[in-house]
C-alpha positions as CSV (number, residue, x, y, z in Angstrom):
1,X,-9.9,27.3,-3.2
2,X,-6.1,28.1,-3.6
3,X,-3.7,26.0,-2.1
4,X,0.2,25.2,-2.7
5,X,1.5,21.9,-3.0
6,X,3.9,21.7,-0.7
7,X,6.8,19.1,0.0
8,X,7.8,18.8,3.3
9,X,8.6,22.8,3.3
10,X,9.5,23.3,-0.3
11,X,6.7,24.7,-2.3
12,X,5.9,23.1,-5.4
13,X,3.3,24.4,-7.2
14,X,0.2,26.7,-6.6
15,X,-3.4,25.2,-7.6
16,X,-6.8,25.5,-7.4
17,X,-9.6,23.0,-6.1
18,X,-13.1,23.0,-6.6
19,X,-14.5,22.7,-3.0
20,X,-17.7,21.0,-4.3
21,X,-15.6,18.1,-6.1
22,X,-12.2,18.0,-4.6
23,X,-10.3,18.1,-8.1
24,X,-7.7,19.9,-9.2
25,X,-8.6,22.7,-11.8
26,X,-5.7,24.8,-12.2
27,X,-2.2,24.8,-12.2
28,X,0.3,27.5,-12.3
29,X,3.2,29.0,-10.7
30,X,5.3,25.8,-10.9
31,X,8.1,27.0,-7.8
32,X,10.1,23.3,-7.9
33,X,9.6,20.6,-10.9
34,X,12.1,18.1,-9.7
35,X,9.6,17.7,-6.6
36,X,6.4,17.2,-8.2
37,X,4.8,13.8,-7.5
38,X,6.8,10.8,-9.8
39,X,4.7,10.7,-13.2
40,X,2.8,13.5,-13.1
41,X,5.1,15.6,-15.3
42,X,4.6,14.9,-19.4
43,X,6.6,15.7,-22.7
44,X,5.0,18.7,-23.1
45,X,5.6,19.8,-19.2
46,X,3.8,19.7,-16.2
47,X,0.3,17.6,-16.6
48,X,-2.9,18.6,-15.0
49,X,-5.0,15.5,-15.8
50,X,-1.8,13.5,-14.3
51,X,-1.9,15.6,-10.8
52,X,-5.6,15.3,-10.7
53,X,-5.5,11.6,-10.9
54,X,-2.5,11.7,-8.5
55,X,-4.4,13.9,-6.2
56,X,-7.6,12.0,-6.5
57,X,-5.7,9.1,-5.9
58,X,-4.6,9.5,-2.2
59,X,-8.2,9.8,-1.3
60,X,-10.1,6.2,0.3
61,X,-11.1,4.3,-2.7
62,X,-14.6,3.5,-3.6
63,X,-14.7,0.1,-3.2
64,X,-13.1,0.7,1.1
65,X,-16.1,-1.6,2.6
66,X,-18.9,0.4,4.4
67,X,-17.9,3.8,3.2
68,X,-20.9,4.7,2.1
69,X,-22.3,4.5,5.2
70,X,-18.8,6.4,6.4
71,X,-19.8,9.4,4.4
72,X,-23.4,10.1,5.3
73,X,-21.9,9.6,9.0
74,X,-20.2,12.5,8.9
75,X,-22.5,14.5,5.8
76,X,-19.4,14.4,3.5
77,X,-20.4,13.3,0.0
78,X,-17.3,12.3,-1.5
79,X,-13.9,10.7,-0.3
80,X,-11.7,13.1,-2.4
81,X,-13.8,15.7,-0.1
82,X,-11.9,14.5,2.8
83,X,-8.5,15.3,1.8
84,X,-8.5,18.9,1.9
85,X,-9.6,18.2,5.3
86,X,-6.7,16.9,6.7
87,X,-4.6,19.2,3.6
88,X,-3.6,15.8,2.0
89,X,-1.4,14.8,4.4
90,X,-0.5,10.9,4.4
91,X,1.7,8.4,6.1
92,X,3.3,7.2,3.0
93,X,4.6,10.5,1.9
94,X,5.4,14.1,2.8
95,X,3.4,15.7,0.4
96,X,0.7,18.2,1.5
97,X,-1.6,21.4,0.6
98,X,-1.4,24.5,2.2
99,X,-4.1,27.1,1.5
100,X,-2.4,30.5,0.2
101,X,-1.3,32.7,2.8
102,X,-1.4,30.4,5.8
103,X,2.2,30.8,6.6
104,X,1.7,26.9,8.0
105,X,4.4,24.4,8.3
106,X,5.2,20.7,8.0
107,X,6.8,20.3,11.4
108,X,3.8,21.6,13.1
109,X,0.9,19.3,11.5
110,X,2.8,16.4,10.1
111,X,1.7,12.9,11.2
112,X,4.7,11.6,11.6
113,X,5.8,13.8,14.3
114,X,2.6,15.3,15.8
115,X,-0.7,13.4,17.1
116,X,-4.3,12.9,14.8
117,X,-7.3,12.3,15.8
118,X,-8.8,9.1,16.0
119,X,-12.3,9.9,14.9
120,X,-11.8,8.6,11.4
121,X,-10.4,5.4,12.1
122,X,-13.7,4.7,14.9
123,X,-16.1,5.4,12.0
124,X,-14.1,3.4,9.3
125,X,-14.1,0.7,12.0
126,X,-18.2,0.9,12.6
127,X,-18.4,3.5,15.7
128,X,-21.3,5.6,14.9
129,X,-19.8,9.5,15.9
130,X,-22.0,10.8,19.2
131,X,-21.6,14.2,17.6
132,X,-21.0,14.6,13.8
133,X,-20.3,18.6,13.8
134,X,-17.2,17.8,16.5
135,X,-15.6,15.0,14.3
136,X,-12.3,15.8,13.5
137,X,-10.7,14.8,10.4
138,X,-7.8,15.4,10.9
139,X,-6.2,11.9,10.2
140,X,-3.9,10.2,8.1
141,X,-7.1,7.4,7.4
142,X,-8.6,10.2,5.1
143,X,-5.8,9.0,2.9
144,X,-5.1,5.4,3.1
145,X,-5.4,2.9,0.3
146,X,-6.8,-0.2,-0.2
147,X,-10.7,-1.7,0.0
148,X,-9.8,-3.6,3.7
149,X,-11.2,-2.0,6.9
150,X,-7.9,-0.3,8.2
151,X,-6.9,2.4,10.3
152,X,-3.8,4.5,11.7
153,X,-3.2,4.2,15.3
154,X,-0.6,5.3,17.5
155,X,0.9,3.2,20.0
156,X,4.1,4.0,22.7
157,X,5.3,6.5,20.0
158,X,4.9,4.5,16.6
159,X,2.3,4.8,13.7
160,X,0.9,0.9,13.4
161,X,-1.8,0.4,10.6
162,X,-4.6,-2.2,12.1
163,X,-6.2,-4.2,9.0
164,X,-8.7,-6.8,9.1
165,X,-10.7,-9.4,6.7
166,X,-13.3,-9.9,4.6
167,X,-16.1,-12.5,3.4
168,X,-16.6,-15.8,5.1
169,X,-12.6,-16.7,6.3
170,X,-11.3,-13.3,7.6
171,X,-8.4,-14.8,6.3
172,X,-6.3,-11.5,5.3
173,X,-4.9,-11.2,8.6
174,X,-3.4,-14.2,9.1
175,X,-2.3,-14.1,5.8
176,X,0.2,-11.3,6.3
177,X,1.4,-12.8,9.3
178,X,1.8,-16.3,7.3
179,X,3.6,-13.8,4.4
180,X,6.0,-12.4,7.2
181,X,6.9,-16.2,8.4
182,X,8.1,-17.1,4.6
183,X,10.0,-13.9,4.3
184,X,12.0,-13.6,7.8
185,X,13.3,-17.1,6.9
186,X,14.1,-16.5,3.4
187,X,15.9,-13.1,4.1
188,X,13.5,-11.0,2.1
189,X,13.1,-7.6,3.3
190,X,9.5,-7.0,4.8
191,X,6.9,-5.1,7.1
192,X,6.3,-7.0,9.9
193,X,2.6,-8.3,10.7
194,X,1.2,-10.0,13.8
195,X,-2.2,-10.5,14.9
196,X,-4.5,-8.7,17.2
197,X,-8.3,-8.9,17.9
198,X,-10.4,-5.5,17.9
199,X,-13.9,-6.6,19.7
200,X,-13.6,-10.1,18.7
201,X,-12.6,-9.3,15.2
202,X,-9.0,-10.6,14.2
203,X,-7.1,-7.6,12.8
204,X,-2.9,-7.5,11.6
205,X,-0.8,-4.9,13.2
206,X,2.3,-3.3,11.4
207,X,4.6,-0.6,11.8
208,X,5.0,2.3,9.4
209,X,8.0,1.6,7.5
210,X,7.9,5.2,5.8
211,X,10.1,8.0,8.5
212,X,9.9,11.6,8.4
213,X,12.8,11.2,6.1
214,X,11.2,9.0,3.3
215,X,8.5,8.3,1.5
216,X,7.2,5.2,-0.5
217,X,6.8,5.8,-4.2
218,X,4.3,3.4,-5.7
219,X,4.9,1.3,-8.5
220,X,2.0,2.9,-10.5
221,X,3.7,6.2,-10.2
222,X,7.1,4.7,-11.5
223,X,5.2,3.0,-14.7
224,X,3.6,6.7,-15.4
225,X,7.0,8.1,-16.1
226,X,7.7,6.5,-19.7
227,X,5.6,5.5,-22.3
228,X,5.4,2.3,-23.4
229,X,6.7,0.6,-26.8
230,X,4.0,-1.9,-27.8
231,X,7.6,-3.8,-28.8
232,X,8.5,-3.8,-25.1
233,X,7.2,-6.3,-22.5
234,X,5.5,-4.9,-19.4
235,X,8.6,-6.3,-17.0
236,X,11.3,-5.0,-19.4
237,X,9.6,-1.5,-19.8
238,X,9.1,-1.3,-15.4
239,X,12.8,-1.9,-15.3
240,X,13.4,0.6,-17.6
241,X,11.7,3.4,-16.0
242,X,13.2,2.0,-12.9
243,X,16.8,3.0,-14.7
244,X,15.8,6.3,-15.6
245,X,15.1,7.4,-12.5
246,X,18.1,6.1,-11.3
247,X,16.3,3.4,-8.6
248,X,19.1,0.8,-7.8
249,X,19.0,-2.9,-8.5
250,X,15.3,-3.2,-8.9
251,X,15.3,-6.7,-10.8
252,X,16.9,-8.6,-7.8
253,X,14.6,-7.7,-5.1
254,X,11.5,-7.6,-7.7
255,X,12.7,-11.4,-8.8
256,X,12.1,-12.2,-5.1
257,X,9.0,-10.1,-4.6
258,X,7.3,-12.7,-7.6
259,X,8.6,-15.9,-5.9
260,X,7.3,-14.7,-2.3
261,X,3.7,-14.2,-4.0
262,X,4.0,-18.0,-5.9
263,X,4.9,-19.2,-2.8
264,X,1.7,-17.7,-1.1
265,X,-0.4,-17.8,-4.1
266,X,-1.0,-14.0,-4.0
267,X,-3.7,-12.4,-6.4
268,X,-3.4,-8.8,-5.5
269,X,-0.1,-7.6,-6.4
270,X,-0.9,-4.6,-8.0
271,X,1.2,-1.6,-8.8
272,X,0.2,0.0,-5.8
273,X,0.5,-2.8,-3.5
274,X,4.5,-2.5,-4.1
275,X,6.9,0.3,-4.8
276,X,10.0,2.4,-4.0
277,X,11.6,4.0,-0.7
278,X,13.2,7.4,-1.6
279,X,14.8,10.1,0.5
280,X,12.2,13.1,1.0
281,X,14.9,16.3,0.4
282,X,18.1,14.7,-1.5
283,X,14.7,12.5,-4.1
284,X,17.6,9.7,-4.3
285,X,16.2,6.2,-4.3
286,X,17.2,3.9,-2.0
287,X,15.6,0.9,-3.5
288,X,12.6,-1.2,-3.2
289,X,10.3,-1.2,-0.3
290,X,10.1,-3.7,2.2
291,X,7.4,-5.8,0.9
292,X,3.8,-5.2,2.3
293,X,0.3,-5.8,1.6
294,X,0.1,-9.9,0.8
295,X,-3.2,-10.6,2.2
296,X,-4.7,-11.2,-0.1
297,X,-3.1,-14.7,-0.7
298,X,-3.5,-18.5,0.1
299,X,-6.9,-18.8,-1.5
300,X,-8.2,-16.0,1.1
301,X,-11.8,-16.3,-0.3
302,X,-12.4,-19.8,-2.0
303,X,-13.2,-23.1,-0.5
304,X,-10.9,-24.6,-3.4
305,X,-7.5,-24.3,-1.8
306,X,-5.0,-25.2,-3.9
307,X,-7.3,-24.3,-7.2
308,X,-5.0,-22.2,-10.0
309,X,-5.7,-18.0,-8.6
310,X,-4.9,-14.8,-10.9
311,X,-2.0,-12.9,-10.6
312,X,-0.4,-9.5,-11.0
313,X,1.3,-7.1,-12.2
314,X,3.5,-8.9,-14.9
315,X,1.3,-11.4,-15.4
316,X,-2.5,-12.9,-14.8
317,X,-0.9,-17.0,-13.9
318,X,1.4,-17.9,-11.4
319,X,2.7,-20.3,-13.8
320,X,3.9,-17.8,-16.2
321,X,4.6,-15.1,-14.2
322,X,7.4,-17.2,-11.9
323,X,9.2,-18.0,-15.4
324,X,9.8,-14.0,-15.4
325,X,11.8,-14.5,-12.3
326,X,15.7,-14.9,-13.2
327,X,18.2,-16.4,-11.1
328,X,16.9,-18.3,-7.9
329,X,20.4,-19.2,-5.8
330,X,19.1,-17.1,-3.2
331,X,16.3,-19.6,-2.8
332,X,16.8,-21.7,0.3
333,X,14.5,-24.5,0.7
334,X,15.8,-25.4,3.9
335,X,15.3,-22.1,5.3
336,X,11.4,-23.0,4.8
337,X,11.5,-26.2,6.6
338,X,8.8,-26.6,9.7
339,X,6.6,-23.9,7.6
340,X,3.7,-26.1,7.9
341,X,3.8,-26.3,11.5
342,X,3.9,-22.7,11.8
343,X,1.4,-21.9,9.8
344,X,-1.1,-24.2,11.0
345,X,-0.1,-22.8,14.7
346,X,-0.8,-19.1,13.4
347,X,-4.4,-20.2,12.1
348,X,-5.1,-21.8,15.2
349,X,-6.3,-19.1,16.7
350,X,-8.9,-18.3,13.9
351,X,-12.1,-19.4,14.6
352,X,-13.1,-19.3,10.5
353,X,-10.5,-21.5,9.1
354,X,-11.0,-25.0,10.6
355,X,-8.3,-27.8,11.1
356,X,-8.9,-28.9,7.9
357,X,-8.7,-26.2,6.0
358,X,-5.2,-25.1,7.6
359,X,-4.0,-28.7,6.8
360,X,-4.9,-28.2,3.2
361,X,-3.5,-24.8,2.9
362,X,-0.6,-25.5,4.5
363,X,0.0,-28.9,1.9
364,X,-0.9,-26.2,-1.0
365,X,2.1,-23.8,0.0
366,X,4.6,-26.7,1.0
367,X,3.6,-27.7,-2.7
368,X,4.4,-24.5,-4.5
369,X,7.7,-24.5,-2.3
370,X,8.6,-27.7,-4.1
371,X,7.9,-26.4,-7.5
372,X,10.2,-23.4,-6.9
373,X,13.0,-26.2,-5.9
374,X,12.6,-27.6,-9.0
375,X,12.7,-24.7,-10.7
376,X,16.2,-23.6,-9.0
């Protein structure tokens, strides 16, 4: 089928997707370069294989738990299948597909500004669908990342994503809570989490920080835009694809992005799990995004709290990736004071992680704040 990319209102590109496979197998009448999606342009011009695995991209990862099961719900047998189904519309960005000739608009089916259906998120979250053939999908959970149960919800007027846990713990929830207690009193700029519980499930609850004005450009996207030197370290080169696109001050809050995840012992900072804010029309960057997605932290899924965990992005140990980050005088030790106390009182009402292991936890971070002390 024939769509065109659009951005917000400004059409982009025409192209054509195979309705059996949902990839992209033609490009042409290229309408507006400077909006194409970040990386997806090359030397040699405007990439296909790069919008293809841009495309394919938005679409629920493979590894989302239970989407198998999801699928043969609703008789759909892929997840890229899904986003022509809601024309690729996402809550991260304002990018979307209308089919040739529509004459549709963004104002009138964005889901920022106009409601979605729920159906989605109920079958992502178990809910078996009374009526398959009536399931609309029609949702902004056709497009979300990540292999975490989540889904979009709409509550007095605001998007909230609901996220929950995984394997014995269920920890990931009360991990991004934990993450928002460590930022708010060091001053880092963050999505706020707090807990809920979803049929005796605890789940985390944040606001969209993305308006109908921005959009968050991922990391991964960034990196596409340059090649790499094999003379050029992996921090170095990011920074330098941050320059040339003209993102602002990138080291500074990226220096404090790394001690955050030492702090909580993260293992999942990825290059999607960070990234940029950028105004939709003007494309100026207005620098990095508040820092979401840390869940995946404080030994989340090992009995051996404390134990040495993998990193990312720069590096694969904590150890060596905190000697990346530069200057620390915006470190405050003090400002982390009475941590322990809070944490422990934001496990207690988890009924995976006993007393003891929120005590050890709780040592294992007031450790790692020590070692950053020392480090300053």
């Amino acid at each position: 089928m024939t769509y065109t990319l659009m951005h917000k209102n400004i059409p982009v590109v025409d192209m054509e997707i195979l309705s059996d496979t949902g990839r992209i197998v033609k490009l042409y009448n290229l309408q507006a370069p400077e909006h194409l999606p970040v990386g997806t342009q090359t030397r040699d011009g405007l990439s296909r294989k790069a919008m293809d695995e841009w495309w394919s991209g938005r679409s629920i990862p493979a590894s989302r738990s239970g989407l198998d099961h999801v699928l043969q719900s609703i008789g759909i047998s892929s997840p890229a299948l899904l986003l022509e189904k809601c024309y690729g519309l996402s809550l991260s960005d304002q990018y979307w597909i209308c089919p040739k000739g529509a004459g549709m608009d963004w104002e009138s089916i964005n889901f920022f500004q106009n409601d979605f259906s729920k159906d989605m998120g109920e079958i992502l979250f178990g809910h078996e669908p009374t009526d398959p053939e009536r399931v609309s999908l029609m949702s902004p959970d056709n497009t979300s990342d990540g292999w975490l149960r989540k889904k979009w919800i709409i509550a007095n007027g605001k998007r909230l994503l609901m996220k929950g846990g995984s394997g014995v713990y269920q920890q990931e929830p009360f991990n991004e809570v934990i993450a928002t207690a460590v930022m708010r009193r060091l001053g880092i700029d963050h999505v706020r989490y707090s807990l809920t519980v979803d049929q005796g499930k605890p789940y985390c609850l944040c606001e969209n920080f993305v308006t109908p004005e921005t959009e968050l450009v991922p990391a991964w996207r960034v990196l596409q835009t340059q090649k790499r030197p094999n003379d050029r370290g992996l921090r170095e080169h990011f920074l330098f694809c941050c320059d040339a696109l003209g993102i602002p001050d990138a080291s500074g809050p990226l220096d404090k992005m790394l001690a955050v995840d030492y702090i909580i012992a993260n293992e999942d900072r990825h290059w999607s799990n960070f990234g940029f804010v950028r105004n939709a029309e003007t494309l100026d960057y207005l620098g990095l995004a508040p820092i979401y997605d840390s869940g995946t932290s404080l030994w989340y899924n090992t009995q051996r709290v404390g134990s040495r965990t993998e990193c990312k992005p720069f590096r694969k140990d904590h150890a060596e990736q905190i000697k990346l980050v530069g200057a620390l005088d915006w470190f405050d030790a003090n400002a982390l004071r009475g941590l322990e106390e809070e944490m422990q009182g934001i496990f207690a009402s988890s009924d995976e992680v006993d007393e003891a292991r929120r005590a050890a936890i709780a040592r294992a971070v007031t450790d790692r704040i020590s070692q950053i002390e020392r480090k300053n």
